[in-house]
N, C-alpha and C positions, 0 to 999 in steps of 0.2 A: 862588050866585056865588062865595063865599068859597073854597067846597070845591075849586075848577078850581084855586089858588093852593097847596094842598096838597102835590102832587106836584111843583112845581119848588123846593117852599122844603126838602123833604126831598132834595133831589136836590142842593142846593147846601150842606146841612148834611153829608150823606157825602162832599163833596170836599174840607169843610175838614182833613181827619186827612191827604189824601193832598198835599193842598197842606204842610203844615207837614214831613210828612214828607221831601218834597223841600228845603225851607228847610232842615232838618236835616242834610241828607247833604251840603248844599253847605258847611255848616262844619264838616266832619270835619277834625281836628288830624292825624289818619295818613293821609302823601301814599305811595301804592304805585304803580309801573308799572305795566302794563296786562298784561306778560308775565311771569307768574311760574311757567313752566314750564323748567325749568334743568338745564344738563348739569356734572354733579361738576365739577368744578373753574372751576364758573364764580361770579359775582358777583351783587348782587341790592342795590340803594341804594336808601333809601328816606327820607321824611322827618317828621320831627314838628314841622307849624309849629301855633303857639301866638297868632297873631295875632291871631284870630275869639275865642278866651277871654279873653284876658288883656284885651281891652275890655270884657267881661262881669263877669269876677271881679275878687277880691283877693286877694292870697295873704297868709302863703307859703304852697307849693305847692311837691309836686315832682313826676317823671315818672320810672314802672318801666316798663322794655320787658321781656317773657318771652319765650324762645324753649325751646318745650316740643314733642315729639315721644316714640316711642318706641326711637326710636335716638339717640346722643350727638348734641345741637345743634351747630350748625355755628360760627364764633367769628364775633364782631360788633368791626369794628374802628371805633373811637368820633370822636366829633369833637374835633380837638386842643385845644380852649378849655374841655373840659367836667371839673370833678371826678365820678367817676364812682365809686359804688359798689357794688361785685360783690359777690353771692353765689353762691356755686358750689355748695351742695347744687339751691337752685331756679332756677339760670341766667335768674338776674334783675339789669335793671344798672340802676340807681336816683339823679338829678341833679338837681339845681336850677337849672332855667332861669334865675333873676333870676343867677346868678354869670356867666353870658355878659354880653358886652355889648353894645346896640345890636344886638341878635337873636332874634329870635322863633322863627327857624324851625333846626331840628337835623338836620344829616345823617349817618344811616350804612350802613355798607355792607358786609353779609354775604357771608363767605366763605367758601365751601364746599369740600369733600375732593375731592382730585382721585381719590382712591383709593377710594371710596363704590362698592360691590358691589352695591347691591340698589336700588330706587326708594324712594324717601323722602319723605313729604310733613311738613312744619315750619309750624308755626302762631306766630306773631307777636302779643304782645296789648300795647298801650299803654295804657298807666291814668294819670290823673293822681288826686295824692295832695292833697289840702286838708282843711279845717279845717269851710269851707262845703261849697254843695252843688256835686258834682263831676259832670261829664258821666260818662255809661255807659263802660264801655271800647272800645277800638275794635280789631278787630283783623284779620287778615289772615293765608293759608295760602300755603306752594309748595310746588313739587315738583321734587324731585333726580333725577336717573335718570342710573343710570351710564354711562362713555364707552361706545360701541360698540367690540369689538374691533376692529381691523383683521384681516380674513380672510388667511391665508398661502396664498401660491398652491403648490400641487401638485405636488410635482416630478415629472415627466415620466420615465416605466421607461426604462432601458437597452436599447437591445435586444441580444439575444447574439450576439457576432462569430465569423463563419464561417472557422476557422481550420482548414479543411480543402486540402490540397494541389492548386493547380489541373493538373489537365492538360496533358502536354504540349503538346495542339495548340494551348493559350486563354493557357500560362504567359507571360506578358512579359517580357522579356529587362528588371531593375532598371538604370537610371544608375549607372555606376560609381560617382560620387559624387556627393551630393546638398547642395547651398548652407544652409547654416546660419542660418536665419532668425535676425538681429540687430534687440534694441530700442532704440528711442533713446535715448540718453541722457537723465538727469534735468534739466535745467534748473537751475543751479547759483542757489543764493538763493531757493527756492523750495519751503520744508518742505514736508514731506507733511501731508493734513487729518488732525485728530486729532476723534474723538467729541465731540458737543458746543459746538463754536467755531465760529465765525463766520466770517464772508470779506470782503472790501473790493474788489467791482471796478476795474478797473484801467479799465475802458476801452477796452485796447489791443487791435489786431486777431490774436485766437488766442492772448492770453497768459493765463494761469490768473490767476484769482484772489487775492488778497492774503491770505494765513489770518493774519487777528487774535486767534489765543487762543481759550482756551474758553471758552463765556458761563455755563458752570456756576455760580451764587454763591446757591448752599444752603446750609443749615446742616446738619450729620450730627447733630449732637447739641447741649442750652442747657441748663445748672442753672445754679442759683443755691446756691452753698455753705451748707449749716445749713438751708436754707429749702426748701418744694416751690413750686412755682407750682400754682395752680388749674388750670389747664388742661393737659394731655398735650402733649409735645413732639410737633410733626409737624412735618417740613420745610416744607410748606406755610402752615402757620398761622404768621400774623407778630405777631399780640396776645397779651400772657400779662397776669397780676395775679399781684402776690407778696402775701402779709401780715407786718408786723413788728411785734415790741417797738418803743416808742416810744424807748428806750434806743439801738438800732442806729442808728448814721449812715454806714455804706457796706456795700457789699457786694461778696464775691467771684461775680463772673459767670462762667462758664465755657462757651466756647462755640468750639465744631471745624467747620471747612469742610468741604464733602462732596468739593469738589477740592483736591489740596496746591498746587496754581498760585493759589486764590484768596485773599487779605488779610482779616483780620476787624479789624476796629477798633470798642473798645467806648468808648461816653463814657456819665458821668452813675452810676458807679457807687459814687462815692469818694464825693459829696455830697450825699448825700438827707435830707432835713426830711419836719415833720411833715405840710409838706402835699403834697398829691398829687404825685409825683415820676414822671419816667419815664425810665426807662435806653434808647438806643440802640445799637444794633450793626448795623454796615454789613459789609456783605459783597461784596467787590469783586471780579468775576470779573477771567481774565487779559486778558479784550477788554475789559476798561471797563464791565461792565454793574453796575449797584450794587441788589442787595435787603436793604430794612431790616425788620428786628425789631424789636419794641420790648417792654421790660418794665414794665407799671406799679406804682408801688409804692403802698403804702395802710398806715397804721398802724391797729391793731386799737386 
């Protein structure tokens, strides 16, 4: 009789591993989208909440995210409340949750090259740092693939004009004179579009467009005087890290629009401390469109 009780108590011992195992994955601290197949110049947000531990543990504690591939990683722009620190040989950015406040959970959000040639796939690993005993790390892959070109369409042969004398009996007698096909005139107040800029309809019935300027507000070029930044300038990429002597309290930033109609205005350069500092620079298209850059700064 005992023996028939055998086979269900073994049956409900191999489901405790897949039961816990499920309790486990529902407290993973790395939140990812479900889509993480991505076209260069696209984005990818993700998050590390710390909710489900920090009832568990004690700290302190901190948290390294790595973005590690065989091609240059892509830049991670950070959450503005967080001291972050970078390493750029192992493109590892390293925080202490307790300096946020009233927050458990951290969001950031990967940007990638618009100019990326080949398909790429990027592996993500979250670790947290403690003293005790620390969960496994957790971590997560995508994949980049570059834009599609746009196909150019084919220009159509010539065909060759028959510039041979017709016949008297087919030749047609030309119009003496023939009327002079005239264009209309330009619409007075009404530049012509220039690459790049923008338009404001008007509304009105058959009148052009409004042309508001060019929405160009790139950067062509960003240094920092005396110093390099960790990461490569790309027009696209809007996060850098500097490192300093703890001696320096500003810096010359230098920094050129990719259009001469756009404005740059830099603040935060003149008064940096020893703690985490961040320079902005706004770059003002001629239509109003504003993209920021931002430099962070870190004392070695």
């Amino acid at each position: 009789m005992r023996k028939k009780y055998i086979i269900p108590l073994l049956f409900v011992l191999l489901l405790i591993p897949a039961f816990l195992a499920v309790s486990f994955a529902d407290n993973d601290f790395l939140k990812v989208p479900d889509d993480t197949d991505l076209i260069a110049g696209d984005t990818l947000e993700f998050t590390v909440d710390l909710t489900t531990y920090k009832e568990s543990a004690t700290g302190p504690f901190e948290v390294m995210l790595t973005i590690s591939s065989d091609e240059p990683a892509p830049y991670l722009d950070l959450q503005e409340d967080l001291d972050v620190t970078y390493n750029k040989s192992k493109e590892t950015y390293t925080f202490d949750p307790s300096e946020a406040e009233d927050t458990n959970e951290f969001h950031f959000t990967i940007r990638t090259d618009e100019g990326l040639k080949a398909e790429t796939e990027y592996t993500v690993t979250a670790e947290i740092l403690t003293e005790g005993e620390a969960p496994e790390p957790e971590m997560f892959t995508f994949t980049v693939n570059p834009k599609e070109e746009e196909p150019t369409e084919p220009t159509e042969p010539t065909e060759p004009t028959d510039q041979t004398e017709p016949t008297k009996e087919t030749k047609q007698t030309q119009p003496a004179t023939k009327a002079k096909e005239t264009k209309p005139a330009q619409k007075e107040g009404k530049p012509e579009k220039e690459p790049g800029g923008s338009f404001h309809e008007d509304g009105g019935a058959g009148e052009e467009p409004e042309y508001k300027g060019s929405s160009d507000n790139y950067l062509k070029s960003l240094s920092v005087t005396g110093h390099e930044t960790t990461q490569k300038f790309h027009k696209t990429r809007t996060t850098y890290f500097v490192e300093l002597e703890k001696t320096v309290t500003s810096l010359g930033v230098n920094a050129a629009a990719e259009d001469r109609t756009a404005r740059v205005n830099i603040v935060g350069n003149e008064n940096v401390s020893v703690n985490m500092s961040k320079i902005v620079i706004n770059v003002t298209a001629q239509n109003g469109d504003v993209r920021t850059y931002k430099i962070y700064v870190k004392y070695k």
